[in-house]
C-alpha positions in Angstrom: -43.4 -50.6 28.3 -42.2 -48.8 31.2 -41.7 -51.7 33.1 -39.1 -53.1 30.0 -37.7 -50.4 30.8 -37.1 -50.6 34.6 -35.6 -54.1 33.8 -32.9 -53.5 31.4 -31.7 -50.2 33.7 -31.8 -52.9 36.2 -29.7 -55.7 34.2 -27.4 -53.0 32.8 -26.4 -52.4 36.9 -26.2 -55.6 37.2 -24.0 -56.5 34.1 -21.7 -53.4 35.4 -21.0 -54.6 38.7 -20.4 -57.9 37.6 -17.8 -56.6 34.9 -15.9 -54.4 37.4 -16.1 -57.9 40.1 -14.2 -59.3 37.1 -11.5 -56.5 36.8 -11.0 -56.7 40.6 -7.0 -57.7 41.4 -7.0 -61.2 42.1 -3.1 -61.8 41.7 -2.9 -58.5 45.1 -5.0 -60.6 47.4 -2.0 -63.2 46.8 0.5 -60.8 48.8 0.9 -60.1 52.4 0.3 -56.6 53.5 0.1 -54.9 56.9 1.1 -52.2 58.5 4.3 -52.3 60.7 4.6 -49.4 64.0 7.8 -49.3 66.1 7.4 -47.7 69.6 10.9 -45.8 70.3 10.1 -43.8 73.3 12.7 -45.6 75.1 15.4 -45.1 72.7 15.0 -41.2 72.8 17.4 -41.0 75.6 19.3 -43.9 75.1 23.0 -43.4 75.0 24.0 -46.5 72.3 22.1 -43.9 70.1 22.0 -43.2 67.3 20.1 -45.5 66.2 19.2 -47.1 63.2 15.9 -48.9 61.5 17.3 -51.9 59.3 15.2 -54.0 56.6 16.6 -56.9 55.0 15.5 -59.5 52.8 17.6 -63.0 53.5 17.6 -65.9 50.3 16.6 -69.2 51.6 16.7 -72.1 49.1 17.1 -69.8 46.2 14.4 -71.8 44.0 12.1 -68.9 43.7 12.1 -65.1 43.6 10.5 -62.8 46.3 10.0 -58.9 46.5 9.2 -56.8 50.0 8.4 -53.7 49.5 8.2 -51.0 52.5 6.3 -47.3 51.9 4.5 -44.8 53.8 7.5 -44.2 56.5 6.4 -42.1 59.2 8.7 -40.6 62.2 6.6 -39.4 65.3 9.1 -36.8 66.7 11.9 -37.3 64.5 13.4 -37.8 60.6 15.5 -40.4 58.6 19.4 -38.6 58.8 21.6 -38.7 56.4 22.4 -41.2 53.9 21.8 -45.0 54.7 24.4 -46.8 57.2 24.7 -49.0 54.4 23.0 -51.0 51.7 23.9 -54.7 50.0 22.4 -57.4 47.4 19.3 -56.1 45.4 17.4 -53.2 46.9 15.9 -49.7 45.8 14.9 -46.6 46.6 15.0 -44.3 49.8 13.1 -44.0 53.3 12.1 -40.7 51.7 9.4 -42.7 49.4 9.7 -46.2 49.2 12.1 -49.3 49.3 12.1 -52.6 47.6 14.3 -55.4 48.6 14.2 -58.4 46.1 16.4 -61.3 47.0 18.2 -62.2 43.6 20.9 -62.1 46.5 21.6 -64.2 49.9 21.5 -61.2 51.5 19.7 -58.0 50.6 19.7 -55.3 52.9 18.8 -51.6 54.0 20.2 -49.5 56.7 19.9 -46.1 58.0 20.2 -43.8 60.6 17.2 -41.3 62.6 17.0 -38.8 64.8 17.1 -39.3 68.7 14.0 -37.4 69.2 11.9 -40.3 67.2 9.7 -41.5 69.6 7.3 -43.9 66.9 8.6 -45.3 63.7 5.5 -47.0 61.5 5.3 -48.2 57.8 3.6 -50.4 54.9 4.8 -54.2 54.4 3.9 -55.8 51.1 5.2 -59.2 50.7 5.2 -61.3 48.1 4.2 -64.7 48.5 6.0 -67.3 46.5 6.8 -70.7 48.9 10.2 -72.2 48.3 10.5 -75.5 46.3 13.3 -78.3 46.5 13.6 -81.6 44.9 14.6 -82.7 47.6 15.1 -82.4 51.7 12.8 -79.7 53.2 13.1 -76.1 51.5 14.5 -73.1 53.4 11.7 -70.0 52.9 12.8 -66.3 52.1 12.6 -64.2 55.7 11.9 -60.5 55.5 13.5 -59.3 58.6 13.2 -56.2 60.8 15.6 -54.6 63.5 17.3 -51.5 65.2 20.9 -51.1 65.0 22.9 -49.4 67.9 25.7 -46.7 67.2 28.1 -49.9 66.5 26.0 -51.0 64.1 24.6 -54.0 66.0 21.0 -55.6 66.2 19.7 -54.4 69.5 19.1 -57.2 72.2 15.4 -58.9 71.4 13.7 -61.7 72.8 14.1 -63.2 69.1 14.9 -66.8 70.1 16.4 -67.8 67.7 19.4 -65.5 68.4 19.1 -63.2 65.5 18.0 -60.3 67.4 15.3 -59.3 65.5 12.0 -56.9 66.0 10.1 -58.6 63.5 10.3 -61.8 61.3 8.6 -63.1 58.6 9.2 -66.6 56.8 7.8 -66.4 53.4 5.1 -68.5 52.1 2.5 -68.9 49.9 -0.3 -69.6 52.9 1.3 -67.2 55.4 -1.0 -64.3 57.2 -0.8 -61.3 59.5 -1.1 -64.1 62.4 2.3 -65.8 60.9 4.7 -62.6 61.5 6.8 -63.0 64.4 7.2 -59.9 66.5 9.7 -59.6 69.6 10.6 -56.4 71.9 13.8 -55.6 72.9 16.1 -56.4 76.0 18.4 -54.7 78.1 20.2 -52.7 77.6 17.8 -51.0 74.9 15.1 -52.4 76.2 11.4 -51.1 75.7 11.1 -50.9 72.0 7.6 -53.1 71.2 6.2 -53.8 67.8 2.3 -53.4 66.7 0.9 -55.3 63.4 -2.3 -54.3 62.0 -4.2 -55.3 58.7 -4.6 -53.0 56.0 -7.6 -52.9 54.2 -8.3 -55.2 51.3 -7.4 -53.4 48.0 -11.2 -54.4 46.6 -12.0 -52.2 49.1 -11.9 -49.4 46.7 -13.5 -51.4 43.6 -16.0 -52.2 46.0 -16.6 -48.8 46.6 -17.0 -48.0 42.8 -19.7 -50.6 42.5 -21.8 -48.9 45.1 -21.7 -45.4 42.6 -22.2 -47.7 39.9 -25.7 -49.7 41.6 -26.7 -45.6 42.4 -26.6 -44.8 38.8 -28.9 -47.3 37.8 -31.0 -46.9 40.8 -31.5 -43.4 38.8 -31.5 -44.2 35.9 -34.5 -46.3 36.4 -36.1 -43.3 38.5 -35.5 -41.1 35.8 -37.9 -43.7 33.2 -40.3 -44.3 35.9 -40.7 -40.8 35.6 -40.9 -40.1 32.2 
């Protein structure tokens, strides 16, 4: 009798971790997320200062809809200033908490100001991950773009060859990965600014974590009957 028991404790576990596997997000692992660290220490005394960190989300063919959005801004040494240089197209929210650019626009964009003593300037990327589709010719992706604008207002020199002058560059796709962002460093005269990408962990990383309590508790359960 005991041993019934033992064995439905033990199916009930097992029927619970297969139930939460099933409520896991499948449609988050279809985004691109990563983390995104500017190093600055060679802007702190630059004289085109101030400068300023600009996000922008550029329409390619227009056939589909994308959304980027940026959180957990961090300034080593230093703080957003003001209000933004300026904003255009479809985009939300503040560096303060978050910002989403969504590109029901050709060109969707956000701009502002920090202080000179920022030395490191690091945030959260979540891209969606929709590829372009044409009837015909070959389809132009969405790019999430990254840069840093002098005191005029102009992308700072960067070994982006494609001329843009961008610190980071990412072309939109549905089989894109961390190993498909472009990243550049800047040139003369602001030159020394470098980019670092990192992963961040999988979002079943908590669910996974909840199945662990969840095995426990039946482990106990079925300690408590052997018990009894």
């Amino acid at each position: 009798m005991k041993t019934t028991r033992i064995l439905s404790a033990s199916g009930v576990a097992l029927l619970s971790t297969t139930f939460l596997f099933a409520l896991a997000p499948a449609s988050r692992a279809a985004d691109l997320v990563y983390n995104l660290t500017l190093n600055l220490n060679s802007l702190a005394i630059n004289p085109n200062g101030p400068f300023s960190l600009d996000l922008q989300l550029v329409q390619g063919s227009g056939n589909v809809t994308n959304k980027v959005t940026l959180s957990n801004f961090v300034f080593t040494g230093g703080s957003p200033t003001g209000t933004p240089d300026f904003t255009s197209g479809n985009e939300t929210g503040s560096l303060a908490s978050s910002i989403v650019l969504t590109n029901t626009a050709s060109d969707n964009e956000f701009a502002q100001a920090f202080s000179s003593g920022t030395t490191q300037l690091s945030f959260k990327v979540d891209e969606t991950s929709n590829s372009e589709l044409v009837g015909s010719g070959t389809p132009i992706p969405d790019q999430f773009n990254v840069a840093i604008l002098d005191n005029g207002l102009n992308n700072i020199p960067t070994t982006d060859p494609s001329g843009g002058n961008t610190l980071v560059s990412s072309a939109i796709a549905a089989n894109q990965t961390l190993a498909s962002v472009d990243a550049y460093s800047s040139l003369s005269p602001d030159a020394g600014v470098t980019v670092n990408l990192s992963a961040t962990p999988e979002p079943r990383s908590g669910v996974l974590g909840l199945l662990a309590a969840c095995v426990m508790a039946g482990m106990l359960v079925m300690r408590r009957r052997r018990v009894a």
